[in-house]
N, C-alpha and C positions, 0 to 999 in steps of 0.2 A: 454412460452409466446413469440408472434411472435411481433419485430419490427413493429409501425404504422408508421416509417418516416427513412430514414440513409440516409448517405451521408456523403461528401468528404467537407473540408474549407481547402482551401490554405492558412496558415498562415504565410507565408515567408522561407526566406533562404532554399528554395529547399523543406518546409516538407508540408504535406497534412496531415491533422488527419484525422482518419474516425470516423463518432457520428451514432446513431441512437438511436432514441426516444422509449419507450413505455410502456404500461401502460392507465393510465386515459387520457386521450386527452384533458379533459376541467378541471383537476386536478392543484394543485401547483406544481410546477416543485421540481424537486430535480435533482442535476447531481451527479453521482458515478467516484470517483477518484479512479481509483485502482492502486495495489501494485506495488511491487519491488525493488527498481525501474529496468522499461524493461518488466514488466509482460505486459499484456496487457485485455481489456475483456471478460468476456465468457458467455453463455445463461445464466449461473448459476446466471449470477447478476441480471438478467433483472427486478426480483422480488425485491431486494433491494430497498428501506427501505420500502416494503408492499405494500399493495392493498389502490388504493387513488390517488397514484401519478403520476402524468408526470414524468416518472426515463429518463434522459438524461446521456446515456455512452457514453465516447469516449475513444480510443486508442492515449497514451501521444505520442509525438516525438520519432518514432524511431521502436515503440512497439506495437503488434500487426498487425489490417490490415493499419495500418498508415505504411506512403511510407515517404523516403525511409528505408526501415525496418532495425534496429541496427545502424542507421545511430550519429553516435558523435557530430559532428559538429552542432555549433548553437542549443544545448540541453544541456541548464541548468535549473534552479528550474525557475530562473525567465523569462525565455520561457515559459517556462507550464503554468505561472501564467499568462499569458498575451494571451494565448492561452483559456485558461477555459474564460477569460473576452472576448477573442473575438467568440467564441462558443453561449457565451447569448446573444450577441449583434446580431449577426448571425438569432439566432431563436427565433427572437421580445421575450424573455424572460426579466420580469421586477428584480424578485427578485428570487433567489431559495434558496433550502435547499440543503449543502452540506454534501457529505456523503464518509468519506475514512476510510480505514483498514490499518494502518502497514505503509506503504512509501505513501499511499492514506489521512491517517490522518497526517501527517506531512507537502503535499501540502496544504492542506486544511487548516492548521494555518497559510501557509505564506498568500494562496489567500483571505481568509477571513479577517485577518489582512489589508489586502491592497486593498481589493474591501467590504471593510465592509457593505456600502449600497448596495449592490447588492445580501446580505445572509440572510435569513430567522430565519438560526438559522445552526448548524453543529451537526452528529451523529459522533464520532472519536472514532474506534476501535482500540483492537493491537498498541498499541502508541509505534512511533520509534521515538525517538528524535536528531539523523542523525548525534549523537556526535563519536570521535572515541571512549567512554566507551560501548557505545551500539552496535559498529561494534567487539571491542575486543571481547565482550561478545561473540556474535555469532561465530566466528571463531576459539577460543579460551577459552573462560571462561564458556559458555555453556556442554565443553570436561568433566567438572567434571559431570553431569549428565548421558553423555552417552557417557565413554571412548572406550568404543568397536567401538563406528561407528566413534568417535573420533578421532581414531588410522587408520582407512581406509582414513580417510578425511586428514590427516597428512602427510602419510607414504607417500605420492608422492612427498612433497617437502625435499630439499635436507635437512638433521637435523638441521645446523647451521640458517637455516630460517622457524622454526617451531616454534618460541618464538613470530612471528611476519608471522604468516599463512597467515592474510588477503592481506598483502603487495605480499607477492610471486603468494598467487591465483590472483591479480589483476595483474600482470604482467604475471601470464599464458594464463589468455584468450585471454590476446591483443598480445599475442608472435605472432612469426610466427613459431612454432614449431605445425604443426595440430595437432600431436599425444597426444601432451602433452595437446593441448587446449581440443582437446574432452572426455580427461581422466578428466585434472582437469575441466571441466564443469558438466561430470556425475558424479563425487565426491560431486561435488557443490550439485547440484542437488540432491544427494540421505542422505546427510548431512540436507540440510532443511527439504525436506520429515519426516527425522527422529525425527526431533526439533516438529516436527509440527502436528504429531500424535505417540506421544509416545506411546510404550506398542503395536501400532497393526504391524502388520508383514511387510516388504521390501516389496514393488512394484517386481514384476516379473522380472527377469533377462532376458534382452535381447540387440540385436543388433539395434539401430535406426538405419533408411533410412538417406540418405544423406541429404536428403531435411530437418527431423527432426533435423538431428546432426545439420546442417548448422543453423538452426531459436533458438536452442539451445544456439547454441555459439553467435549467434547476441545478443541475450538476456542477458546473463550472460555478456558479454564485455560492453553493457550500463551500465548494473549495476556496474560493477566495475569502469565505467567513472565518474559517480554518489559517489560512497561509497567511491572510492580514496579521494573525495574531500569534503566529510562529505558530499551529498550532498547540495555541493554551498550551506549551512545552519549550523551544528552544533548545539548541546544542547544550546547554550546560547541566539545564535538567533531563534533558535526554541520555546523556554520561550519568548523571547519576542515579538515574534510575538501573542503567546497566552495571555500575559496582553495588546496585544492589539485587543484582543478582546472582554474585559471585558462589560458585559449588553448583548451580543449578546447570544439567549440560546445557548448553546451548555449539549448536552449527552455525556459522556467519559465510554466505555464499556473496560474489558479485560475479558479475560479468566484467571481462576487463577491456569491454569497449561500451561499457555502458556511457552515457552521455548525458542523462538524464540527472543521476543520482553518481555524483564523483565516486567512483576508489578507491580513492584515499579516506572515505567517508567507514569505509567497511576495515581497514584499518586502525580508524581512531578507534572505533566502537571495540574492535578488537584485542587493544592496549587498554583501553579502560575495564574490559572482562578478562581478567586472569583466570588461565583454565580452557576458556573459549577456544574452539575450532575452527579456524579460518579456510576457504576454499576459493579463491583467483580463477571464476571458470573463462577459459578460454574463447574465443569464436562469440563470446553470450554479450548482448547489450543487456538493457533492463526488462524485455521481456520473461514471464520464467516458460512461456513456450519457446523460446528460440533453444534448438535440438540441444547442443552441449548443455545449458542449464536446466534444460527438463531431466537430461540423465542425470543429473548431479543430485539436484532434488531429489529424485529417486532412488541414488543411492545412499543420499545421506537419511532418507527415511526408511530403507531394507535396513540400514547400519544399527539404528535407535533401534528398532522394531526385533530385529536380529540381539544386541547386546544391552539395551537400555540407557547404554550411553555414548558418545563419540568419540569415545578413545581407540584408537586406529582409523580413527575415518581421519579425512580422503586416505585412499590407498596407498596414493604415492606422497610426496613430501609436502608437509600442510605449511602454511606461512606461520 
């Protein structure tokens, strides 16, 4: 699916985000929030959440083709949020439907929380709830399921700071030791891979290009500027942004071998939004390409698009 619109909005203190449209053109808008935080996005979303919609991506502060790339400064949660509002205002958009995975569903409670008239309703995959139990987890408590890759992800910090992994890898990428940033970045990096499709084989062992190494480590050092600080949110403000979203539809998807981002994560957020529609998908880790939760997304986006809201979605019996 080819872009019918992109382009650049200067949103202050130096950053430029890049957007571009596509999809239905005379459709209900939706904007896609993607992960990380620091990921940025890729063709693969353009389909996101289905056939119907005006899909509106953009690349957050810092990330992707937004300038300046890995950039820290004046990039917090409540930059973004103020950035997706100045995006719709941007492109005479009245109301949209927001749609995030993972660190994407976690904006998307603060910004719907706080631009509540301006949301349609929200799809929330992968629920990160930006507390330090859900970063331990990943760094740390995720190890009991795959101690072997666990033990590569490990072994570069020095023992005495392996009780407390996340703290040292946040203080590797922003070192100024390179060697040690592009070890622990490929660590980083080949650690989530592994959370993230369990059971299939390691990605091909090789050397990146300078240009990769370097977009690599810009990447991972936002995210650790973000996850040092719960991202500027935490579980408790993260809940309460979602009871203040109460009446608005929202979908709540997981995969129920995600590994990355717990399940029971997608349950609290679920008890805290009365109303909300929950969906347990089967077969799906954290991916939202992996097959069962692409369908899922897909139907939970025909559903909204079909009824305007998620009452009878899932099909069969919702949690």
């Amino acid at each position: 699916m080819e872009p019918i619109d992109r382009g650049w909005l200067d949103v202050g203190d130096g950053h430029r985000i890049h957007y571009e449209q596509c999809g239905a053109a005379d459709g209900p808008a939706a904007v896609f929030l993607h992960g990380g935080p620091g990921s940025g996005c890729s063709p693969r979303h353009r389909g996101l959440p289905g056939p119907g919609w005006r899909v509106v991506l953009f690349d957050q502060r810092g990330c992707g083709r937004s300038t300046p790339h890995g950039e820290c400064r004046s990039n917090t949660t409540a930059d973004l949020v103020a950035d997706i509002e100045r995006l719709r205002t941007h492109l005479g958009i009245d109301r949209w439907l927001v749609f995030g995975g993972s660190w994407g569903a976690s904006l998307a409670l603060a910004y719907c929380a706080q631009h509540r008239d301006a949301c349609l309703g929200a799809i929330l995959r992968g629920i990160f709830l930006t507390g330090a139990g859900d970063i331990d987890w990943f760094f740390n408590g995720a190890g009991q399921l795959l101690p072997e890759h666990w033990a590569t992800l490990a072994a570069i910090a020095p023992p005495d700071r392996r009780t407390a992994l996340a703290a040292w890898y946040f203080d590797a990428v922003a070192g100024e030791d390179e060697e040690v940033r592009i070890d622990a970045v490929r660590r980083w990096m080949d650690w989530e891979e592994a959370l993230s499709r369990p059971g299939s084989p390691p990605p091909p062992a090789g050397t990146a290009s300078r240009e990769a190494a370097s977009a690599r480590i810009a990447k991972y050092r936002l995210q650790a500027h973000y996850l040092r600080r719960e991202c500027f949110m935490g579980e408790s403000r993260a809940l309460d942004f979602a009871r203040g979203m109460q009446g608005l539809p929202t979908a709540i998807l997981h995969g129920r071998l995600d590994l990355v981002c717990r399940p029971s994560n997608a349950w609290i957020l679920h008890r805290a939004l009365p109303g909300s529609r929950l969906q347990f998908v089967d077969g799906a880790g954290h991916s939202p390409f992996d097959t069962p939760m692409a369908q899922a997304l897909a139907a939970a986006g025909r559903h909204f698009l079909a009824h305007g809201s998620f009452a009878g979605w899932p099909a069969g019996p919702a949690a």
